[in-house]
Phi, psi and omega in degrees: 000127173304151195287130154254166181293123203277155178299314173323291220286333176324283217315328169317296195265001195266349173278284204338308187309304179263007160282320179315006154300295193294293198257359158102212178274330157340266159020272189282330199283315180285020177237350162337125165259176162263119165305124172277128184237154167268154168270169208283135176232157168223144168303122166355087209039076162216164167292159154330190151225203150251012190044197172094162166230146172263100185240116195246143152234162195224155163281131179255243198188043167042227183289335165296351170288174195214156179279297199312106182288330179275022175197031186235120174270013191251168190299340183272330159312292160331298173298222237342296174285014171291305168283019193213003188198162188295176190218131140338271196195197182213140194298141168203089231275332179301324208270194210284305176294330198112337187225163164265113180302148155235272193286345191281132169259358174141139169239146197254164171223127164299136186353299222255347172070033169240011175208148213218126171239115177268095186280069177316141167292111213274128153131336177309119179248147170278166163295349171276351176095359184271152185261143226256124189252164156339291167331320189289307208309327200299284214319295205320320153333282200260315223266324185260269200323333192276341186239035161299178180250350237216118187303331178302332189260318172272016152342291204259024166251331167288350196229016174200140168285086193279328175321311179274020178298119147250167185254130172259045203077180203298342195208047176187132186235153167242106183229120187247137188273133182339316176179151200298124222200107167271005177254017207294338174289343159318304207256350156288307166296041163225040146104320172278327172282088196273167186238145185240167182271159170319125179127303198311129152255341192235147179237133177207175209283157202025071168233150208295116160232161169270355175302181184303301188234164208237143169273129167242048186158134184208147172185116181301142180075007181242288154170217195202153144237114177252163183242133168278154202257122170301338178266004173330147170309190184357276171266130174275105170001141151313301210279171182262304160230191195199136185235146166243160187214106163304100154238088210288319171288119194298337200273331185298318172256026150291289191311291177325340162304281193294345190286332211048066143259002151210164191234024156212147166235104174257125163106077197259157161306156160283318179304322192310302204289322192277006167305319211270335208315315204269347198288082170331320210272349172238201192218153151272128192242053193289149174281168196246194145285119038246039186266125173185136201246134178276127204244136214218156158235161179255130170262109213263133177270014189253353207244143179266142004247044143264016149304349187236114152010294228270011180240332178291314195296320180320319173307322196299284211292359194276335211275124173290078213269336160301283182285020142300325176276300156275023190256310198295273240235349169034056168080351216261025199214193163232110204283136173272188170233027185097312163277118199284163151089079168260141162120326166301145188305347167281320171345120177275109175300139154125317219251146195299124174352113171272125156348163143273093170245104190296327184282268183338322137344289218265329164313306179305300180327295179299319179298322176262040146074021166260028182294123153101027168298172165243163214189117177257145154249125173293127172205182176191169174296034192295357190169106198316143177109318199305329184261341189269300185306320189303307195292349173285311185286333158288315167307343184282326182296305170301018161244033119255031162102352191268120193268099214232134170233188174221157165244122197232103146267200211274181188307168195036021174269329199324307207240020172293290165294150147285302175298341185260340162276294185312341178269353186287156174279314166218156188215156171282136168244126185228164175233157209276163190272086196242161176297155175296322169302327152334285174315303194277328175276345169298309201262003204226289216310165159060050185026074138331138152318312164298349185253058176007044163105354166333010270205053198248137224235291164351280178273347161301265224298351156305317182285299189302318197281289194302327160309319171277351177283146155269325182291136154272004167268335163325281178330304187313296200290324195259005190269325182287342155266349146279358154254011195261343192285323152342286201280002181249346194233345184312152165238080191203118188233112189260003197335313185228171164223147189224166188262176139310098165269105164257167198221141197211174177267140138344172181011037181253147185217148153104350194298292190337298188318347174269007152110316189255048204315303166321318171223079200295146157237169193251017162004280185255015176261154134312116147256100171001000000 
């Protein structure tokens, strides 16, 4: 049996970790431990292995995190449920579909684009020894993923008739859709729709999954420990174990790097990160496109004076986006257009650069009689950049006359209420790297709570028609005039895409290979 972590000592570094807040890497280098590493063991018909525990930190989301994945809103809740619990799949622009499968061997869709046949992978075992069926997949679907709070989960409840969801014997789901759609695998596959067994209600430390790995030890604001599950479906893990680590400070979970206490760091600051450039001993692994996280303020259209066209273009046109990319991001970025999901194929290509123009601002500002409004903007530290691009951007609104502050909670609160964040007048936002049509029907279409107030009719049904094209240059051409109708009336201000920037020890491998860079998983990684 592979080594778990005795709970004392979890808990023992998981203090250290957040004292290491206050004073920094100092610290973290003298509270370094020596890792006991296990040799590489194998299993019943497996490879060798490399053994080891893999010990990653991530910003979690303090006493508030949660094993309910479908209602924890921090980056660690997800990687924590990733490494623990089975996957659909995953976006994979290489594979056949577009996806990568996991408990799924392939979903067929009908002619007529109204019904999506989901084909389980015959042999997926829980850690209870039960084989993991149609059923887990319905329940996971309909019973959880449809009554999150978190819009990413209620995906597939916008786009399937889950009521009307059945099991086709043990290993066929049927789910026929809301209208007609040729991308649902897009929106089934993208990495977050873990499967739970049939039943759950309550989610806890030993309870029956299907992931690479089973957790043995959890403590909200600290971090999770797993052992690898030998029975996993297809590739069975390297590793022996996975330490996940709450480190809300980016320079904190830098130190923990260079100390060698830990062997990933995600998601770093840019200052944190150019620190690293010279470290023989680690690497920077920044994500590529289209793994780019768009980093946004939300404008609320239920709220005065952004019900009017002409004060959302001003924000727009207010935003300085060359310096946020080099002031923020010291070049390491992408100026946005307002619009998410750059790089994916649905992405509208073509539409014009938005400006800085700071005068023009100020014309608006004024005609629609909001010259000298006042405006708090809400953020928090959900992801390095974030507080920093806020605090560039309220200066720009006061040099077009807008008496503009920022309100910063602490990490992980932004989107702990949800309905009480979707009710802010303007808020910091980021979006996860998803296709765009995707996107906009998660976060936007059919006035969504997330879609600040959002509520064009027009462009749903644009969106709904380029979703329902199977040509995809058809699909291309009407999803780019429903983005452009977005990118012309939207209340939505995009200024950048930023990669992840992580950072790893030397000789860690395999992280990349699970597909979901953003919320990297550890499957297939490796230690040296």
């Amino acid at each position: 049996m592979s080594r778990q972590l005795d709970r004392r000592a979890f808990l023992r570094r998981g203090a250290a970790g957040a004292a290491a807040l206050a004073v920094g890497p100092g610290l973290l280098a003298a509270c370094s431990t020596d890792r006991p590493r296990s040799e590489g063991k194998t299993g019943a018909g497996a490879s060798p292995r490399s053994g080891g525990t893999l010990r990653a930190a991530f910003v979690g989301g303090g006493a508030s995190e949660s094993l309910d994945f479908f209602n924890g809103p921090s980056a660690l809740d997800l990687v924590r449920a990733r490494a623990w619990h089975g996957t659909l799949g995953n976006l994979d622009p290489s594979g056949a579909d577009g996806v990568r499968y996991g408990v799924l061997k392939g979903i067929d869709i009908s002619d007529d684009l109204s019904t999506y046949t989901l084909h389980v992978r015959p042999g997926v075992r829980f850690t209870d020894g039960s084989e993991l069926t149609s059923a887990d997949i319905l329940h996971s679907l309909s019973a959880l993923a449809a009554k999150s709070t978190l819009p990413v989960y209620r995906l597939a409840a916008a786009d399937f008739d889950l009521a009307h969801a059945k099991a086709d014997g043990d290993l066929k789901v049927v789910l026929p859709t809301l209208r007609p759609i040729a991308d649902g695998r897009m929106v089934l596959c993208q990495g977050n729709f873990l499967v739970v067994k049939n039943g759950t209600k309550a989610f806890r430390e030993g309870m029956p999954s299907c992931g690479p790995f089973r957790l043995t030890d959890f403590a909200a604001g600290q971090g999770s420990a797993f052992e690898r599950y030998d029975d996993h479906y297809g590739h069975v893990p390297l590793l022996d174990g996975l330490e996940l680590r709450s480190i809300a400070d980016s320079t904190a979970r830098a130190g923990a790097l260079t100390s060698g206490d830990i062997d990933f760091a995600h998601d770093l600051s840019p200052v944190t990160a150019r620190t690293l450039d010279d470290n023989g001993k680690v690497e920077l692994v920044p994500t590529k496109s289209p793994y780019l996280v768009g980093l946004s303020f939300q404008m609320n259209m239920s709220a005065k004076p952004f019900d009017d066209p002409r004060v959302r273009e001003a924000f727009k046109l207010a935003a300085d986006r060359q310096t946020m990319v080099k002031t923020v991001f010291h070049g390491n970025a992408q100026v946005g257009n307002d619009l998410p999901s750059i790089g994916f194929p649905d992405y509208a290509q073509g539409l014009p650069q938005r400006a800085h123009d700071p005068e023009r601002a100020r014309v608006l500002l004024k005609e629609a009689g909001a010259d000298g409004m006042k405006v708090t903007l809400t953020t928090g530290p959900e992801t390095p950049g974030m507080v920093e691009m806020a605090t560039l951007f309220v200066e720009d609104l006061r040099k077009v006359g807008v008496r503009a502050s920022v309100r910063e909670l602490p990490a992980g609160q932004l989107y702990a209420d949800f309905p009480a964040y979707a009710a802010l007048p303007l808020a910091g936002s980021y979006q996860m790297p998803v296709p765009a049509l995707s996107t906009y029907q998660m976060s936007t279409a059919g006035g969504s709570p997330s879609a600040f107030g959002w509520k064009e009719s027009a462009t749903d049904a644009l969106v709904a028609e380029a979703r329902a094209e199977s040509d995809s240059r058809e699909a291309k051409r009407v999803g780019t005039q429903a983005q452009r109708r977005r990118w012309e009336d939207g209340n939505q201000v995009l200024p950048v895409f930023k990669p992840n920037l992580n950072a790893q020890a030397k000789g860690v491998s395999g992280v990349r290979d699970d597909l979901f860079e953003q919320f990297p998983g550890f499957s297939q990684a490796s230690l040296a």
